[in-house]
VEXFIDO-11206 format. One record per residue (C-alpha): residue number from 1; x, y, z; chain. Coordinates in Angstrom, 3 decimals, decimal comma, padded with zeros to 6 digits, always signed. Layout:
! residues N
rokol n: NUM	east: X	north: Y	up: Z	chain: A;
...
END
This chain:
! residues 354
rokol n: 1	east: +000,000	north: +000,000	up: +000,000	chain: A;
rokol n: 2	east: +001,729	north: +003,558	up: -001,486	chain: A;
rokol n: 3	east: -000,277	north: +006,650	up: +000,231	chain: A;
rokol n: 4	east: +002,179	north: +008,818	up: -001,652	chain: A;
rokol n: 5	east: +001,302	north: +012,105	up: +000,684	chain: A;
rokol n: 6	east: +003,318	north: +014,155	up: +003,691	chain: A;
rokol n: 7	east: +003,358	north: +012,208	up: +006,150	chain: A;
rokol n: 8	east: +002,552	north: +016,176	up: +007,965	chain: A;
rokol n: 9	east: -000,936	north: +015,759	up: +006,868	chain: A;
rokol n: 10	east: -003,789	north: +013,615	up: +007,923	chain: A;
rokol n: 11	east: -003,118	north: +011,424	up: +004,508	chain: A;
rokol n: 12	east: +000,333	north: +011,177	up: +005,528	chain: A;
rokol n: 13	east: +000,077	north: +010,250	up: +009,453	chain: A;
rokol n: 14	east: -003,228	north: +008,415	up: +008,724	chain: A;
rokol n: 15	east: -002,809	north: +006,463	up: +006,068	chain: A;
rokol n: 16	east: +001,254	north: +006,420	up: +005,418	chain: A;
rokol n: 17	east: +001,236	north: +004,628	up: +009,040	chain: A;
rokol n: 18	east: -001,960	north: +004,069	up: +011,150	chain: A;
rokol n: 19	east: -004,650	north: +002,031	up: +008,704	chain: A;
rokol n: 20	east: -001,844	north: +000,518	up: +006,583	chain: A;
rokol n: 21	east: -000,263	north: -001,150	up: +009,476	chain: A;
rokol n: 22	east: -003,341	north: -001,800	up: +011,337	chain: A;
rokol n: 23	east: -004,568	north: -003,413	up: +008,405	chain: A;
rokol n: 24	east: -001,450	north: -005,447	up: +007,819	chain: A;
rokol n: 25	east: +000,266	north: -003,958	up: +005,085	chain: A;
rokol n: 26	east: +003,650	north: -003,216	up: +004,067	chain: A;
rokol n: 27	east: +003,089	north: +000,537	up: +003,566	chain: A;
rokol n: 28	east: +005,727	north: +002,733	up: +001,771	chain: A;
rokol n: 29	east: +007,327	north: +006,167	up: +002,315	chain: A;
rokol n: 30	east: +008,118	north: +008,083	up: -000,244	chain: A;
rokol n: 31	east: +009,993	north: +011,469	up: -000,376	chain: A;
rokol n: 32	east: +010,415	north: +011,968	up: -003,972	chain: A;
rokol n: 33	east: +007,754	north: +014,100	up: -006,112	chain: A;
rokol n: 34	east: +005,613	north: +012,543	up: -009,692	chain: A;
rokol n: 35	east: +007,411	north: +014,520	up: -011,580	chain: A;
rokol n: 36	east: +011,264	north: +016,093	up: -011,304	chain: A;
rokol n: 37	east: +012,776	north: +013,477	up: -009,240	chain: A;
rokol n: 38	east: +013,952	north: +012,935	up: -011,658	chain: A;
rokol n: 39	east: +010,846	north: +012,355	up: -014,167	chain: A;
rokol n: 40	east: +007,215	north: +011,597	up: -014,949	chain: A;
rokol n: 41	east: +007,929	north: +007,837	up: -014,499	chain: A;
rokol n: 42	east: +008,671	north: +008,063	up: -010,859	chain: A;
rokol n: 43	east: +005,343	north: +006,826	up: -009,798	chain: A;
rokol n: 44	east: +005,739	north: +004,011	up: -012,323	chain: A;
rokol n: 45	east: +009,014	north: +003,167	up: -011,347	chain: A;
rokol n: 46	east: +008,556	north: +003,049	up: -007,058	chain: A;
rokol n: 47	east: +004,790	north: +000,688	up: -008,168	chain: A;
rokol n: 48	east: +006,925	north: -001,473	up: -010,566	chain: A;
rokol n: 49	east: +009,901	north: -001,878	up: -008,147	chain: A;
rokol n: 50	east: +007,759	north: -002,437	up: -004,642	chain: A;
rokol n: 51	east: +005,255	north: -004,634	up: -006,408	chain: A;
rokol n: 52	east: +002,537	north: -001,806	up: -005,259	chain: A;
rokol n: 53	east: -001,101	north: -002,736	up: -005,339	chain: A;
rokol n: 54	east: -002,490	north: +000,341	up: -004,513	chain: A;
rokol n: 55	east: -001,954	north: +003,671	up: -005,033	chain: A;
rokol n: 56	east: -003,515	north: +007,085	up: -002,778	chain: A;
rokol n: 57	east: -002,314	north: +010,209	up: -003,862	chain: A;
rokol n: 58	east: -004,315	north: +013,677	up: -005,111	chain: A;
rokol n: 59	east: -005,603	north: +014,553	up: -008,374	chain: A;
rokol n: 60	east: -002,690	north: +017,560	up: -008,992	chain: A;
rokol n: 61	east: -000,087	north: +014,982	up: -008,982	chain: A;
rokol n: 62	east: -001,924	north: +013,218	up: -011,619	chain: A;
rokol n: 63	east: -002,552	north: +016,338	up: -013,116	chain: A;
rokol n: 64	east: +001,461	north: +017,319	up: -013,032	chain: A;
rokol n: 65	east: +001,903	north: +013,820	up: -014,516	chain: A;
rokol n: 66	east: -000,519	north: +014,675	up: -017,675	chain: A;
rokol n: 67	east: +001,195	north: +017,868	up: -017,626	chain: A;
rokol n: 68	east: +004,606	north: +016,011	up: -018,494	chain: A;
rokol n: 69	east: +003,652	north: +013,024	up: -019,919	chain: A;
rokol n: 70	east: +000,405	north: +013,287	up: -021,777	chain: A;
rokol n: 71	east: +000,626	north: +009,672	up: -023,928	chain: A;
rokol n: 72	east: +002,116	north: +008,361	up: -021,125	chain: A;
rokol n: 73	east: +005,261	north: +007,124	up: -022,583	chain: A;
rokol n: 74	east: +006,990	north: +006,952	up: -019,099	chain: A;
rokol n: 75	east: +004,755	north: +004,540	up: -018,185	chain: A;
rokol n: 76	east: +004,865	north: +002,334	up: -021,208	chain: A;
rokol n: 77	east: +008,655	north: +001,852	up: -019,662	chain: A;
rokol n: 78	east: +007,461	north: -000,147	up: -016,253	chain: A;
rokol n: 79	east: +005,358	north: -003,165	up: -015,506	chain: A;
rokol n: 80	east: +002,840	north: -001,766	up: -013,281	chain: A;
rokol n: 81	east: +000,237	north: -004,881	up: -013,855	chain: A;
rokol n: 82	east: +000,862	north: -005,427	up: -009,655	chain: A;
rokol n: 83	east: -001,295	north: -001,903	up: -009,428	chain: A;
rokol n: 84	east: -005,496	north: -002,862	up: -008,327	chain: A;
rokol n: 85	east: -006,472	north: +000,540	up: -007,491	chain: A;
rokol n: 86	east: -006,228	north: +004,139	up: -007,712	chain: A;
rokol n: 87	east: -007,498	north: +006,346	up: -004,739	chain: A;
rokol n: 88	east: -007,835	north: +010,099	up: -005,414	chain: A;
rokol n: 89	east: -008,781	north: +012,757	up: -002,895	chain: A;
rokol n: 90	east: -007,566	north: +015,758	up: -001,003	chain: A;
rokol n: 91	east: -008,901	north: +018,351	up: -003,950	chain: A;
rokol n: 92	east: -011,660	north: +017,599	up: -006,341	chain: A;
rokol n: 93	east: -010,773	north: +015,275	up: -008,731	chain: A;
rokol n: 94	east: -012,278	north: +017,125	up: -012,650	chain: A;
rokol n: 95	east: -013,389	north: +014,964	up: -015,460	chain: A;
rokol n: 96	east: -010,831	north: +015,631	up: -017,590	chain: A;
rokol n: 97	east: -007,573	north: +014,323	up: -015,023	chain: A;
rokol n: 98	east: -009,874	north: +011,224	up: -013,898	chain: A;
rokol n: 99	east: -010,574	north: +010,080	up: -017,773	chain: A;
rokol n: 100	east: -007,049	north: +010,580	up: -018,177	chain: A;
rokol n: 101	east: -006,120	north: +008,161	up: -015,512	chain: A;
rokol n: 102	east: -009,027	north: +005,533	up: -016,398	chain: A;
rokol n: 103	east: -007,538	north: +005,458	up: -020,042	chain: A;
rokol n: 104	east: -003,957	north: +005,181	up: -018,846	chain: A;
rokol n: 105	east: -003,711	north: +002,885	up: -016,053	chain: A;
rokol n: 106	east: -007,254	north: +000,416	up: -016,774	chain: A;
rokol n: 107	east: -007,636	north: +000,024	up: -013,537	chain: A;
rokol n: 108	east: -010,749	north: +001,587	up: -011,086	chain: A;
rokol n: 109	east: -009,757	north: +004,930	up: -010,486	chain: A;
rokol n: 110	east: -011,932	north: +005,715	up: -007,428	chain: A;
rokol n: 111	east: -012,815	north: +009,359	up: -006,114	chain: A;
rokol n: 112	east: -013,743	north: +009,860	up: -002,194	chain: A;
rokol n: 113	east: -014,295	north: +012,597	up: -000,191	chain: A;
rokol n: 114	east: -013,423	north: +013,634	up: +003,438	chain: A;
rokol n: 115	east: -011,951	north: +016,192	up: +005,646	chain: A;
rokol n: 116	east: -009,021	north: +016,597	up: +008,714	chain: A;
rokol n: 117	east: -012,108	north: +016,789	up: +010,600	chain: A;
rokol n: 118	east: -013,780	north: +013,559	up: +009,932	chain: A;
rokol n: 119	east: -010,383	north: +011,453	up: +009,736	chain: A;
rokol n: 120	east: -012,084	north: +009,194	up: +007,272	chain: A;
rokol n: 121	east: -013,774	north: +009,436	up: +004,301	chain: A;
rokol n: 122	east: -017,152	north: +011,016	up: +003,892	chain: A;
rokol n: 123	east: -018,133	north: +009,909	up: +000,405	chain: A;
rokol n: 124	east: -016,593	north: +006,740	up: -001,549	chain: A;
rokol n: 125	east: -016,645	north: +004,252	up: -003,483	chain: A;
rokol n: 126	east: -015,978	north: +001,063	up: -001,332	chain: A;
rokol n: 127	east: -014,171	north: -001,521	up: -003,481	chain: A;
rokol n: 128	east: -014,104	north: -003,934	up: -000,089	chain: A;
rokol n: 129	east: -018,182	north: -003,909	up: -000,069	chain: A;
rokol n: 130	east: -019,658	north: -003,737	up: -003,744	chain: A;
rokol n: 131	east: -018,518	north: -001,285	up: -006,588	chain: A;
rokol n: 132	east: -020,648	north: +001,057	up: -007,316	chain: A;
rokol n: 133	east: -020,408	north: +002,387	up: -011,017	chain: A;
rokol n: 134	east: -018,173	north: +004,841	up: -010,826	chain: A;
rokol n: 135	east: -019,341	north: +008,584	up: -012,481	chain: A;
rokol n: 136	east: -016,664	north: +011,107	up: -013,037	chain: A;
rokol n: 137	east: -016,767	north: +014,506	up: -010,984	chain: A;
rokol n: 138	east: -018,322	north: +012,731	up: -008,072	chain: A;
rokol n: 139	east: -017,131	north: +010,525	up: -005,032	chain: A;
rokol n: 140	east: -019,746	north: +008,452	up: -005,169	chain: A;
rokol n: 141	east: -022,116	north: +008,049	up: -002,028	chain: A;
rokol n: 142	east: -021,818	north: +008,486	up: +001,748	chain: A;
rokol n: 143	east: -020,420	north: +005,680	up: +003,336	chain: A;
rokol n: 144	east: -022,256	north: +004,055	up: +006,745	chain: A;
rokol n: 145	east: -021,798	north: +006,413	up: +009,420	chain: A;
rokol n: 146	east: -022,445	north: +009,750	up: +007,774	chain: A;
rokol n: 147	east: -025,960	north: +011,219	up: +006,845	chain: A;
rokol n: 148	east: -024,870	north: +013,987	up: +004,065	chain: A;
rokol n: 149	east: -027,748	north: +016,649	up: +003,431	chain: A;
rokol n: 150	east: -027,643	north: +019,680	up: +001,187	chain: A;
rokol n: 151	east: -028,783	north: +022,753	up: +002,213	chain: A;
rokol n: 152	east: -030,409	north: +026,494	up: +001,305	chain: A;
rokol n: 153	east: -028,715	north: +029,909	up: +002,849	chain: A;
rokol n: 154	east: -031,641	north: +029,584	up: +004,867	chain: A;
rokol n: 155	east: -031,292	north: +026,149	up: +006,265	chain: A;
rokol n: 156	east: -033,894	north: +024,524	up: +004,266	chain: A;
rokol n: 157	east: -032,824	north: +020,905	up: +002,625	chain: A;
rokol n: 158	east: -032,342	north: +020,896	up: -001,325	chain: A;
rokol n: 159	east: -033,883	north: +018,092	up: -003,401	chain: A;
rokol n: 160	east: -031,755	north: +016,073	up: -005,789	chain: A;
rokol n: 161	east: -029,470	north: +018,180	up: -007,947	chain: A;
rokol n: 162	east: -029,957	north: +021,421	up: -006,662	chain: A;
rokol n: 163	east: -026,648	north: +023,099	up: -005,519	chain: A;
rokol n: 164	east: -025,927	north: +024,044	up: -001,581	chain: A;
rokol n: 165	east: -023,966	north: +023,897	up: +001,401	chain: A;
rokol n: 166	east: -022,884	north: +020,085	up: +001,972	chain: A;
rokol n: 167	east: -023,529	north: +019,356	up: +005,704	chain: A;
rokol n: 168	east: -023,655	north: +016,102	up: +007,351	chain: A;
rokol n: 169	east: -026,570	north: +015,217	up: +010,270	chain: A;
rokol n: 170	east: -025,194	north: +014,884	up: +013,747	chain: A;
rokol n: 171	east: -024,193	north: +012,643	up: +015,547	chain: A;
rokol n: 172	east: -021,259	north: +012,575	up: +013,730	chain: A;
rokol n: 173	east: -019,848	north: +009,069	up: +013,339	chain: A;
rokol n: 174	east: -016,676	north: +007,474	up: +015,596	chain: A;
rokol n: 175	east: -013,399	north: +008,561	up: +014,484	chain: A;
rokol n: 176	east: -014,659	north: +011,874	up: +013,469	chain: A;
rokol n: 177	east: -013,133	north: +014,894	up: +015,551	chain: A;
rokol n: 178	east: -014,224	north: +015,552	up: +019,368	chain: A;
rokol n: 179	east: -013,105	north: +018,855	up: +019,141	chain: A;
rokol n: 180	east: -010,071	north: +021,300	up: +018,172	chain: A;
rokol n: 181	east: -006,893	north: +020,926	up: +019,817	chain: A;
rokol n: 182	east: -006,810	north: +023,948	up: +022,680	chain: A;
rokol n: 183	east: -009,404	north: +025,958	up: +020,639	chain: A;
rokol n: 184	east: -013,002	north: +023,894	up: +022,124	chain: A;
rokol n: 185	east: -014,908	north: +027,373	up: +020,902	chain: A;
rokol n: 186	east: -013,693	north: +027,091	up: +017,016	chain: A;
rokol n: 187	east: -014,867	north: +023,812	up: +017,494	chain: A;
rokol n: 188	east: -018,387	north: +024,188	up: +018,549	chain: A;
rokol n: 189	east: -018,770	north: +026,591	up: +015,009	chain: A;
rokol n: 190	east: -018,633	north: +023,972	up: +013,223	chain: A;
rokol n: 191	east: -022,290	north: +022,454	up: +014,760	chain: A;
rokol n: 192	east: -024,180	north: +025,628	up: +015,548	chain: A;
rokol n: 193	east: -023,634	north: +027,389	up: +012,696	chain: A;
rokol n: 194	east: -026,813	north: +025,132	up: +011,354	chain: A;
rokol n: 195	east: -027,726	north: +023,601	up: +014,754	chain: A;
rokol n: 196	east: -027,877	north: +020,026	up: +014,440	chain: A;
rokol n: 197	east: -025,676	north: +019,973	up: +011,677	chain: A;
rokol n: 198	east: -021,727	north: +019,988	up: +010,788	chain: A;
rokol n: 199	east: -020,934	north: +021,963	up: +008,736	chain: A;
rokol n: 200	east: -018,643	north: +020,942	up: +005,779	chain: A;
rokol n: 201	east: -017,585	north: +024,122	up: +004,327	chain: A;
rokol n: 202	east: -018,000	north: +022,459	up: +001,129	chain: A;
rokol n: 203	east: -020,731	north: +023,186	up: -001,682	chain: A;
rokol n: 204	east: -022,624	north: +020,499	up: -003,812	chain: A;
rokol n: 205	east: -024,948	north: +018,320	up: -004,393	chain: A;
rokol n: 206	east: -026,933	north: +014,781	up: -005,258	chain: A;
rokol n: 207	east: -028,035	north: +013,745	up: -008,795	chain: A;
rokol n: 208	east: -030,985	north: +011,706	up: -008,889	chain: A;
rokol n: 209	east: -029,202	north: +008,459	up: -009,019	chain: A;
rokol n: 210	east: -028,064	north: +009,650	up: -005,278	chain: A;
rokol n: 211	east: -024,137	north: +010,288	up: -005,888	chain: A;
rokol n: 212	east: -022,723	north: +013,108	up: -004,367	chain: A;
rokol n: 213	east: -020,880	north: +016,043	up: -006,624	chain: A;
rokol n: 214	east: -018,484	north: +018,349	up: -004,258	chain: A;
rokol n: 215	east: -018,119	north: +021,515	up: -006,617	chain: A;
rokol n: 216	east: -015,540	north: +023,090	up: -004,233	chain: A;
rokol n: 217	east: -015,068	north: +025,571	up: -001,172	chain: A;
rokol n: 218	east: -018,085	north: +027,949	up: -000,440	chain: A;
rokol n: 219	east: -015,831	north: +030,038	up: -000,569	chain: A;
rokol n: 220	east: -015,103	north: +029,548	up: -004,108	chain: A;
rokol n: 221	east: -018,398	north: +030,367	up: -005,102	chain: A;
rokol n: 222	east: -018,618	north: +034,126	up: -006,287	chain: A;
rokol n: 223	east: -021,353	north: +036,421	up: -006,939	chain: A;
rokol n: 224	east: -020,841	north: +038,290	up: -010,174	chain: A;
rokol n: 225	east: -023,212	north: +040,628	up: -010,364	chain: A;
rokol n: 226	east: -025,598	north: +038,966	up: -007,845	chain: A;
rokol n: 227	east: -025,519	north: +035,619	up: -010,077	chain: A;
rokol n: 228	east: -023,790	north: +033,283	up: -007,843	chain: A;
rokol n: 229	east: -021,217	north: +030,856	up: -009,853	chain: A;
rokol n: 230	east: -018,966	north: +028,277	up: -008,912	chain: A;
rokol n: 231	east: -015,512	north: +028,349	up: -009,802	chain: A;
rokol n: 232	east: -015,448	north: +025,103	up: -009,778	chain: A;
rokol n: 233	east: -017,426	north: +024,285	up: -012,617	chain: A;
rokol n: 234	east: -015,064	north: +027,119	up: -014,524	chain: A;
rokol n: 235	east: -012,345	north: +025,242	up: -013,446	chain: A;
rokol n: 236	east: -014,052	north: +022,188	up: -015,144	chain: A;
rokol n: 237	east: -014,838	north: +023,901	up: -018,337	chain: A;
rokol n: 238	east: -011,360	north: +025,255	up: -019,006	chain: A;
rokol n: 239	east: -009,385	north: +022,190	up: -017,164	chain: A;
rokol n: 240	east: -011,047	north: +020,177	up: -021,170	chain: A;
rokol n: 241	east: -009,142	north: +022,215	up: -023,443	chain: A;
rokol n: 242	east: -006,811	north: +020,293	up: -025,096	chain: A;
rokol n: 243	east: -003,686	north: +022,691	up: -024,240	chain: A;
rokol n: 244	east: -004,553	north: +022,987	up: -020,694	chain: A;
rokol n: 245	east: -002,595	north: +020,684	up: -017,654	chain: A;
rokol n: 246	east: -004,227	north: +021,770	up: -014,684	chain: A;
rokol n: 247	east: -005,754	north: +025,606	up: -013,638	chain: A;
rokol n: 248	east: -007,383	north: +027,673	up: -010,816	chain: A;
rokol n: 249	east: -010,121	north: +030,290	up: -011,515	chain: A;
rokol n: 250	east: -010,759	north: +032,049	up: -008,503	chain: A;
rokol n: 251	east: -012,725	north: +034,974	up: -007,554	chain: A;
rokol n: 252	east: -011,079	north: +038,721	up: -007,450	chain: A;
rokol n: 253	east: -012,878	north: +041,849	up: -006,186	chain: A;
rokol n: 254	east: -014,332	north: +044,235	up: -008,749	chain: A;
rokol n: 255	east: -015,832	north: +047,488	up: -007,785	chain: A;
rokol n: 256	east: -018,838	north: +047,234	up: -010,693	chain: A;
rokol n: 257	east: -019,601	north: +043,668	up: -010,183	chain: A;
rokol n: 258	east: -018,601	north: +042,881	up: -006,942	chain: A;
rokol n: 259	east: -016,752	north: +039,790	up: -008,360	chain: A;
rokol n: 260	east: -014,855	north: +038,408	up: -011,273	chain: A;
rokol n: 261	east: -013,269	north: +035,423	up: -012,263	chain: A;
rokol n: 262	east: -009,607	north: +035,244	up: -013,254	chain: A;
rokol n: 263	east: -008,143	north: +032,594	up: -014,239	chain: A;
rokol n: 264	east: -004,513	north: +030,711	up: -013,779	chain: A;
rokol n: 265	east: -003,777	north: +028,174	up: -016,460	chain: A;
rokol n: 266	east: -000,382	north: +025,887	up: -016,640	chain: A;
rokol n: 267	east: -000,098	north: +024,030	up: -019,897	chain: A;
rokol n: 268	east: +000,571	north: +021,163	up: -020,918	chain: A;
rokol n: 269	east: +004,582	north: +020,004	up: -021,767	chain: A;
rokol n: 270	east: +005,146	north: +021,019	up: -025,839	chain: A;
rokol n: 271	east: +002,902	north: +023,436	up: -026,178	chain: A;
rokol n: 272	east: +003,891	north: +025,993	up: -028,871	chain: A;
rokol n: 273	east: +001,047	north: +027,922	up: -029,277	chain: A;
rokol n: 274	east: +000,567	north: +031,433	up: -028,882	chain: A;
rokol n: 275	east: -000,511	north: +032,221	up: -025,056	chain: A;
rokol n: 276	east: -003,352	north: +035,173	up: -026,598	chain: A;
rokol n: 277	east: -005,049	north: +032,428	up: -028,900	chain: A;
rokol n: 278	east: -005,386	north: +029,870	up: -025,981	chain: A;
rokol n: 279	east: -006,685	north: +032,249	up: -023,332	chain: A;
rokol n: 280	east: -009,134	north: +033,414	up: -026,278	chain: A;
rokol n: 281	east: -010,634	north: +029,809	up: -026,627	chain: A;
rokol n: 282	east: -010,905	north: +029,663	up: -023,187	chain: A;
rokol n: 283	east: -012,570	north: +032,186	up: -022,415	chain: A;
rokol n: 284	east: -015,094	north: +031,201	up: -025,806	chain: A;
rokol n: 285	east: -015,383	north: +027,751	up: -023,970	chain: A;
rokol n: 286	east: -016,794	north: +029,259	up: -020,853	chain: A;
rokol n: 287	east: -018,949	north: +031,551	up: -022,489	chain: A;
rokol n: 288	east: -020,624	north: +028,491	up: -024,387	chain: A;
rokol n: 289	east: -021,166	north: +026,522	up: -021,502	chain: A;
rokol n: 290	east: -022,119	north: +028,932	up: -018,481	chain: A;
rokol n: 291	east: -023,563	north: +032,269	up: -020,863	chain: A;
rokol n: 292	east: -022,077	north: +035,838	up: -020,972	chain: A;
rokol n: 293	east: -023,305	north: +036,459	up: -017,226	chain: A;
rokol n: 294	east: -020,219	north: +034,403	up: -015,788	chain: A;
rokol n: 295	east: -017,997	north: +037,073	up: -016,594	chain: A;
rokol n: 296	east: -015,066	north: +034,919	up: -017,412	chain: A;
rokol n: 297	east: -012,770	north: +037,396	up: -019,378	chain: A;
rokol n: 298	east: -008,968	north: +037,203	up: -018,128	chain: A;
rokol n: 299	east: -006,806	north: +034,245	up: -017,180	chain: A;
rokol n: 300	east: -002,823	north: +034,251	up: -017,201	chain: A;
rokol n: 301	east: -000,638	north: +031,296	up: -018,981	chain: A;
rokol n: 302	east: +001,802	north: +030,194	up: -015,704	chain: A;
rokol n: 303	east: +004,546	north: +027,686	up: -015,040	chain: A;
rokol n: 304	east: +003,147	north: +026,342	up: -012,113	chain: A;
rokol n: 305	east: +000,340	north: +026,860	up: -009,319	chain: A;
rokol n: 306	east: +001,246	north: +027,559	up: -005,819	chain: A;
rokol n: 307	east: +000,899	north: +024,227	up: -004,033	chain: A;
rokol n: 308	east: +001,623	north: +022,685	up: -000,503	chain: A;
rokol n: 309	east: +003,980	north: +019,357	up: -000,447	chain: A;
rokol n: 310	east: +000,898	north: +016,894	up: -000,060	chain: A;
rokol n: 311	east: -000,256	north: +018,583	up: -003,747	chain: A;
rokol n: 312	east: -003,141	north: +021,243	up: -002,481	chain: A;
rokol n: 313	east: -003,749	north: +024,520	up: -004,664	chain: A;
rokol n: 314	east: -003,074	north: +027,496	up: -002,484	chain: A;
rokol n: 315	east: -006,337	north: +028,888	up: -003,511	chain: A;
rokol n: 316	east: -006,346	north: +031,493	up: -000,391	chain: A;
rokol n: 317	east: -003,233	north: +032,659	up: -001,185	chain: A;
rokol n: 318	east: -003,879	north: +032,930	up: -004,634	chain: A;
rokol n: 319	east: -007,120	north: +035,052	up: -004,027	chain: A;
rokol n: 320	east: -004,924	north: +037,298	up: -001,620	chain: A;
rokol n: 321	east: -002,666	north: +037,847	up: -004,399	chain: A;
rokol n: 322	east: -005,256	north: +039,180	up: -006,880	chain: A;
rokol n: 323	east: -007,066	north: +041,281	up: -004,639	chain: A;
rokol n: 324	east: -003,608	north: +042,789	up: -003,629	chain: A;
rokol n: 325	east: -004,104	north: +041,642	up: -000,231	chain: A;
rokol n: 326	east: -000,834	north: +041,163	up: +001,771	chain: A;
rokol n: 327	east: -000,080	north: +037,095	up: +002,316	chain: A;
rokol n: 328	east: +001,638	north: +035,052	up: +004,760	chain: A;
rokol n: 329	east: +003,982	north: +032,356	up: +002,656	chain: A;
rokol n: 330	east: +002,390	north: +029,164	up: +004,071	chain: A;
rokol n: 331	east: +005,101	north: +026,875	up: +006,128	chain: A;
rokol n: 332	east: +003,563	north: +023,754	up: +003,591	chain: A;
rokol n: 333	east: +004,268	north: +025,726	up: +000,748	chain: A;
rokol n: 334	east: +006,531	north: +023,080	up: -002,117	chain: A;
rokol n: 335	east: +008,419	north: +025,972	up: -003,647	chain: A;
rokol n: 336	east: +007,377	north: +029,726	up: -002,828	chain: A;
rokol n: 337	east: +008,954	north: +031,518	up: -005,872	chain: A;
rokol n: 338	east: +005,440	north: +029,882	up: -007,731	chain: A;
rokol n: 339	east: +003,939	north: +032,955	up: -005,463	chain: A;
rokol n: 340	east: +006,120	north: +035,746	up: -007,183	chain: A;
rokol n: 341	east: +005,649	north: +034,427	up: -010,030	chain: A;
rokol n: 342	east: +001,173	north: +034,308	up: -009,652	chain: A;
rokol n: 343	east: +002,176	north: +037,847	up: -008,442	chain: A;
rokol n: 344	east: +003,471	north: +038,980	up: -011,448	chain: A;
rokol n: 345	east: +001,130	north: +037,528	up: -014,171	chain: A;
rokol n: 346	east: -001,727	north: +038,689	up: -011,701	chain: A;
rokol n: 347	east: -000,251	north: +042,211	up: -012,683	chain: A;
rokol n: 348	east: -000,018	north: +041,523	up: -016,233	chain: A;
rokol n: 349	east: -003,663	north: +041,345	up: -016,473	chain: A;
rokol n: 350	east: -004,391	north: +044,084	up: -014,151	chain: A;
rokol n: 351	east: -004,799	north: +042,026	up: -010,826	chain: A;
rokol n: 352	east: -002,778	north: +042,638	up: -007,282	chain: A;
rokol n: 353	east: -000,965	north: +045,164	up: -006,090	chain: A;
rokol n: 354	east: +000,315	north: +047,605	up: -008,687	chain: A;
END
């Protein structure tokens, strides 16, 4: 078992050591990165030379694998038929970087869902139990334990496929958190904000078929205008065009609208095409799918997002950056210069401080 995560993180001290060893496993520990150390193959080559069976890691370093390796030639070079699984989690897993994997690996590439909080996964797909078919964009359905509702700004619970706040009915289930280490009062905000509830801090919702679809942060949904749109499902959009490795849209202040989208993109390895003409098409692509109203005019071509070492977008420091708010450099950061860097394409396109 390969939790390929920091072992600083719940991933990493959770399932790097606790469950895997519980459970019997050999479980490895891995400081390299999927790509750089030294190539796109290194995932390949630590499940081809451990005789790995299953792999849990988050969708960006899939996403930085595409990014180098689209046909996957690196792993043509390794016997990885030892690989059952593919666990994805941490950040929403698009679409476009789970088809990616299906195709590649032909193995189940399974989604789930779950915070620090709960200390074990919300939403999933239990391969131990009985498969579920799998639909891309969601992690599947609650597992025993947890009773996931959507609700209205006003409290009020959502019917199937109607968009909310993703909250989950107390009691929560054991293992879940009994509170916040020395800070008991932050703690208690999370179940009276909607008494009787915890709240997630997540937005989504059900389809009629009764899988869950987490479209991202609350926070990450922005009112343009007083339409209220989901970055998420930007991200989604422009994460399918062709060029594109892996983006951020995120919402920056605008004194007419209130809100705007702007948009970070990091292309794929070869590209050669004129950075004008892709953020052009991208911009058409949104336009086509969400309408005029969501605003999406200006994105930035960069080398890399801002990530932590377990493979989270620094969306808060991102947004900080474009509203030219002043930022801490987050102690988890992987490699800070990606912040001067947003910084100064932000600028480019008329975003941060000037």
């Amino acid at each position: 078992f390969w939790a390929a995560s920091d072992v600083g993180w719940v991933v990493g001290h959770s399932y790097i050591i606790y469950a895997p060893l519980l459970y019997g496993c050999t479980t490895i520990v891995y400081e390299g990165k999927p790509v750089g150390t030294p190539d796109p193959g290194a995932f390949w080559r630590v499940i081809s030379q451990h005789n790995v069976s299953v792999l849990f890691t988050a969708p960006t370093a899939f996403r930085a694998i595409k990014k180098e390796d689209p046909n996957g030639d690196y792993l043509k070079k390794y016997n990885i038929a030892c690989l059952r699984y593919l666990f994805l989690a941490g950040e929403r897993l698009d679409p476009d970087t789970y088809y990616w994997a299906s195709d590649m690996l032909k193995i189940p590439v399974v989604d789930h869902w779950w915070q620090t909080e709960t200390g074990w996964p919300i939403a999933a797909n239990c391969m131990g139990i009985e498969p579920l078919p799998i639909k891309a964009g969601s992690p599947t359905k609650p597992v025993p334990g947890y009773n996931v509702q959507i609700l209205d700004a006003d409290g009020n619970r959502l019917p199937n496929g109607e968009e909310g706040s993703v909250v989950i009915k107390l009691p929560l289930p054991p293992g879940c958190l009994p509170t916040l280490w020395q800070d008991d009062k932050r703690y208690l905000e999370y179940v009276t904000e909607r008494p009787g509830y915890y709240v997630t801090g997540d937005g989504g919702r059900f389809d009629t078929d009764g899988y869950l679809f987490i479209m991202g942060r609350i926070d990450d949904v922005i009112n343009v205008a007083g339409h209220r749109l989901s970055t998420g499902a930007m991200e989604e959009i422009v994460s399918k065009h062709k060029d594109v490795a892996e983006c951020a849209v995120l919402g920056a202040e605008d004194q007419l609208k209130g809100q705007v989208p702007v948009g970070f993109v990091v292309l794929k390895a070869g590209v050669d095409r004129k950075h004008e003409d892709i953020i052009k098409e991208l911009v058409q692509m949104v336009r086509n799918e969400l309408g005029a109203l969501a605003c999406f005019k200006e994105a930035a071509v960069v080398r890399a997002l801002p990530k932590t070492r377990s493979g989270k977008t620094l969306r808060g420091t991102m947004r900080k950056i474009v509203d030219g708010k002043d930022y801490v450099v987050p102690s988890t950061i992987d490699d800070p210069a990606v912040l001067s860097a947003i910084t100064e394409s932000a600028r480019a396109i008329g975003y941060g401080k000037k």
